[in-house]
VEXDREN-2710 file (C-alpha; in Angstrom, 1 decimal):
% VEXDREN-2710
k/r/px/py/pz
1/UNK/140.5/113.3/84.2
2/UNK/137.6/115.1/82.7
3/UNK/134.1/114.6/84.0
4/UNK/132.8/112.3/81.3
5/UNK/136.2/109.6/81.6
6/UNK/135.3/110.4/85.5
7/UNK/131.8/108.9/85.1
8/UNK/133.0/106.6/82.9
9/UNK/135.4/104.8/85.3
10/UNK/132.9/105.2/88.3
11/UNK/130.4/103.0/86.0
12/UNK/133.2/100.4/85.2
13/UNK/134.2/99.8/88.4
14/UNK/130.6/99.7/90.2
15/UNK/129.8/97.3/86.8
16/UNK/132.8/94.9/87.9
17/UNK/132.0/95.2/91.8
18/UNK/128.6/93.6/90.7
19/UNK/130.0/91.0/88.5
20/UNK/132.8/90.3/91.4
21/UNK/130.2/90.2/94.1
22/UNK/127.7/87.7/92.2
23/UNK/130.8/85.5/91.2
24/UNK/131.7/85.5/94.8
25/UNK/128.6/84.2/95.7
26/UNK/128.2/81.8/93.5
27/UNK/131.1/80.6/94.5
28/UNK/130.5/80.2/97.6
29/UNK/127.3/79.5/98.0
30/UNK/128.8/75.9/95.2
31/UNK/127.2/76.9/92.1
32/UNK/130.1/76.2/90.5
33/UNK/132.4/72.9/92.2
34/UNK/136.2/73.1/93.2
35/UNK/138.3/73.5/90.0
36/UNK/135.4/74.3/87.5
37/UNK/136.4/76.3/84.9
38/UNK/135.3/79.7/85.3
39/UNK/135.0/80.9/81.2
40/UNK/134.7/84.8/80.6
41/UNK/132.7/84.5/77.8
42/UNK/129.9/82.4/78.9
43/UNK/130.0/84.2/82.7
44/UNK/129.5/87.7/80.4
45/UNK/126.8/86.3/77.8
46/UNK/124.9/85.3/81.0
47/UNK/125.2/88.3/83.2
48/UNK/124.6/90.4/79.3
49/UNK/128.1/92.2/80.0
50/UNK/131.8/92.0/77.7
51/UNK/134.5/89.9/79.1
52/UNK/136.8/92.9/80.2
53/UNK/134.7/93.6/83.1
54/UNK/134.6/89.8/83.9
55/UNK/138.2/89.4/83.7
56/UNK/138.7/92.1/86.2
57/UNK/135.8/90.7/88.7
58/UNK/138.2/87.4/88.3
59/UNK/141.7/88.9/88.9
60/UNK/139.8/90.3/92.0
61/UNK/138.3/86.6/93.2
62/UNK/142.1/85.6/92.8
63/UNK/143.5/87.9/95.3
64/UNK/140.8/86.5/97.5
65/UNK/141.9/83.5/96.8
66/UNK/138.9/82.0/95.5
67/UNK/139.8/81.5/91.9
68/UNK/143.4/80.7/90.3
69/UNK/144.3/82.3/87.1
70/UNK/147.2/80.3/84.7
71/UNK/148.2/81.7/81.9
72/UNK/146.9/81.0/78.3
73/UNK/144.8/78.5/80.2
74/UNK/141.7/80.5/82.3
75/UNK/140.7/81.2/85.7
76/UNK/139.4/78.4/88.1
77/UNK/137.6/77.8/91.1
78/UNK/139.8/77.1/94.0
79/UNK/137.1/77.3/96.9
80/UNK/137.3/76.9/100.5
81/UNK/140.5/74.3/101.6
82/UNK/140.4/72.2/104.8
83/UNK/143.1/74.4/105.6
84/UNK/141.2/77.4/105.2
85/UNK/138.7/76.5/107.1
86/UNK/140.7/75.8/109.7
87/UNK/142.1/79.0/109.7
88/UNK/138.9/80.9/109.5
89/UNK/137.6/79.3/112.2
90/UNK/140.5/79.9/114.5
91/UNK/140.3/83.4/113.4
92/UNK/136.1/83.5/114.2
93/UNK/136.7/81.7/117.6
94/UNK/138.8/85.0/118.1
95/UNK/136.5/87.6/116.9
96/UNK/132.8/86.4/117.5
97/UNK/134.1/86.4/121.3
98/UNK/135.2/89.7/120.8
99/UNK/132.0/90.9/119.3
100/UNK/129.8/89.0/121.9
101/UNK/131.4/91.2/124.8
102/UNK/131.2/94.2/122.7
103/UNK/127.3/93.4/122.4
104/UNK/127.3/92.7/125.8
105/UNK/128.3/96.1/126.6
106/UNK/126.2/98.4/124.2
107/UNK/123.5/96.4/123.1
108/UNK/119.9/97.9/122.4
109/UNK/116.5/97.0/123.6
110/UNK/115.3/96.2/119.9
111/UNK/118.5/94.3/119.3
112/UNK/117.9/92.2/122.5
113/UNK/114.4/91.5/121.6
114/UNK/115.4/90.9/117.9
115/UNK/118.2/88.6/119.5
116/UNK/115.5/86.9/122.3
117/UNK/113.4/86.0/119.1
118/UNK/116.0/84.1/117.0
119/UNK/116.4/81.9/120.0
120/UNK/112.9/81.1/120.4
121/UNK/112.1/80.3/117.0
122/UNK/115.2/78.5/116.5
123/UNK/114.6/76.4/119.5
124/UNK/111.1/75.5/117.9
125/UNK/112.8/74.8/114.5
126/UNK/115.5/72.8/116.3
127/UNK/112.6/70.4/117.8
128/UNK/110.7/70.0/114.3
129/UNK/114.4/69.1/112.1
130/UNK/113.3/72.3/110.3
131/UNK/117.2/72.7/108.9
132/UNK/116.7/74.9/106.3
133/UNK/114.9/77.6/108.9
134/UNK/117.2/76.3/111.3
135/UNK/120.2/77.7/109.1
136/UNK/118.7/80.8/108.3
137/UNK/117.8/81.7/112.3
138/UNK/121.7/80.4/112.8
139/UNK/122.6/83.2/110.6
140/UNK/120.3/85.9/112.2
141/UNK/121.5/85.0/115.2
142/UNK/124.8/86.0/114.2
143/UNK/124.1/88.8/111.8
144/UNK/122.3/90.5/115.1
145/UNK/125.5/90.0/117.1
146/UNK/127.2/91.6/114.4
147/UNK/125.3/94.9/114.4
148/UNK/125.2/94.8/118.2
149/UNK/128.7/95.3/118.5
150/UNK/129.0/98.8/117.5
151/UNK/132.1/98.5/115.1
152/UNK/131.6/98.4/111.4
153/UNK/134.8/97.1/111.0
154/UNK/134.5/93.9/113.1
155/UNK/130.6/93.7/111.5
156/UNK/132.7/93.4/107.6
157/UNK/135.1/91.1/108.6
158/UNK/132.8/88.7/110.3
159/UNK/130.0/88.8/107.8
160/UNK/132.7/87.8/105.4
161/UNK/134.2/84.9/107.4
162/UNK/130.3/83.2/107.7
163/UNK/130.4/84.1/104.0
164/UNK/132.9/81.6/103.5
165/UNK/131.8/78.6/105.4
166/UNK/128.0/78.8/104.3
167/UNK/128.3/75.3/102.4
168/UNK/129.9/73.6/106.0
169/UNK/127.6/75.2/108.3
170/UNK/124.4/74.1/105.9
171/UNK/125.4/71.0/106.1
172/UNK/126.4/70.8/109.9
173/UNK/123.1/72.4/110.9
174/UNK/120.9/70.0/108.9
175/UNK/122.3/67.1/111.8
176/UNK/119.5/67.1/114.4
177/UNK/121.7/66.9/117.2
178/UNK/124.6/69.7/116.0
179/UNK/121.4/71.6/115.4
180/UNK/120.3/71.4/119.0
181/UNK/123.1/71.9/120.9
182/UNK/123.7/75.3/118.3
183/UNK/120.8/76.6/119.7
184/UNK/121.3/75.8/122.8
185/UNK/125.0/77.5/123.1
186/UNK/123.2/80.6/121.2
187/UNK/120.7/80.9/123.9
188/UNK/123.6/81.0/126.9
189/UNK/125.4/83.7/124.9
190/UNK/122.0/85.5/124.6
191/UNK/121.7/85.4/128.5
192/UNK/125.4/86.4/129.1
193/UNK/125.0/89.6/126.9
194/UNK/121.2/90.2/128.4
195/UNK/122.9/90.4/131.8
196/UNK/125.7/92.5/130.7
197/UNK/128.1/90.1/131.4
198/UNK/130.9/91.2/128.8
199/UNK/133.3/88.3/130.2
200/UNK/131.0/85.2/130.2
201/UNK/129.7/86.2/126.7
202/UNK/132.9/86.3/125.0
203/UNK/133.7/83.2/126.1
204/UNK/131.0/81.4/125.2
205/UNK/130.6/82.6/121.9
206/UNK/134.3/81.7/121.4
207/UNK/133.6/78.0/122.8
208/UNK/130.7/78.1/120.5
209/UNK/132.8/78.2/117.6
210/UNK/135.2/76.2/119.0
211/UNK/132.2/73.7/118.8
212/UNK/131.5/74.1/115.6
213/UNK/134.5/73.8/114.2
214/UNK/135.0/70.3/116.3
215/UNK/131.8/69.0/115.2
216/UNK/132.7/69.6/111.5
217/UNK/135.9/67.4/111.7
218/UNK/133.9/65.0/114.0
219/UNK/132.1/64.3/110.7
220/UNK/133.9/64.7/108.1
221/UNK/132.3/67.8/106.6
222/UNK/135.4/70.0/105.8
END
């Protein structure tokens, strides 16, 4: 492949990584509602792009498993399934615990005082029914835990699996009492990992999501 075709490709593909990446988001973040029709030509007039690139974000979504492609029909949304959830949440219990003790055993001062922080603010949130500050200190908390950990790879796949319950945990969070207790579990893992305590903190960062997940179905939110 010569250098110009090289270049070429390299711009295509970084063109339908953004397309795939805003679609994703939108998705996910319920722009667009389960089943919507997801229409190549109106997604590329509004991102100012041909459909080719679109259709390829989309075949991408669908190995994800966020859209469904039929034939001579188009690509729709198939979002986030009770089912789903529950599986991603089994799988989170699993590796948020995992991340805790890894924190726990190679955290840094600015990352503990970053970490101390989020708990303090989020328990003044917490106490006003602040949920919209509340949600985004709820995913500090954890975004912190996730660079703590010293693995990149466990940092990506947990990043993605909060990606994917935003909508649930927005509206889980915004119920004063889920909202307290929240904080109040993040602020026991905080204290496991400050006293290195590897063992304690990956258990309760797995009961934490454990919680979470309980208090979802509890309400009827999935």
């Amino acid at each position: 492949m010569g250098q110009h075709a090289w270049k070429e490709e390299a711009e295509r593909y970084s063109l339908r990584g953004k397309i795939f990446h805003r679609l994703r988001e939108d998705i996910l973040s319920g722009k667009y509602e389960d089943k919507e029709e997801l229409r190549e030509a109106a997604i590329g007039e509004e991102m100012g792009v041909s459909r080719t690139p679109v259709r390829e974000a989309l075949r991408q979504l669908e190995l994800e498993g966020l859209v469904t492609v039929i034939p001579n029909r188009g690509a729709f949304v198939s979002g986030i399934t009770p089912k789903d959830m529950q599986d991603i949440y089994a799988m989170r219990a699993l590796l948020e615990g995992l991340c805790a003790r890894w924190a726990a055993q190679q955290i840094d001062a600015k990352q503990m005082e970053a970490l101390e922080e989020t708990i303090v603010l989020s328990e003044f949130h917490a106490s006003k029914n602040h949920a919209q500050q509340l949600t985004e200190l709820d995913s500090q908390f954890h975004e912190i835990l996730y660079e703590s950990c010293g693995s990149k790879m466990l940092k990506h796949q947990l990043k993605d699996y909060h990606a994917y319950v935003r909508r649930a945990r927005r509206r889980m969070l915004s119920e004063n009492a889920r909202g307290m207790e929240a904080v109040g579990e993040h602020r026991r893992i905080m204290e496991a990992i400050r006293e290195k305590n590897p063992k304690q903190a990956e258990e309760l960062a797995t009961l934490h999501i454990h919680n979470a997940y309980a208090n979802m179905v509890k309400n009827g939110i999935l």
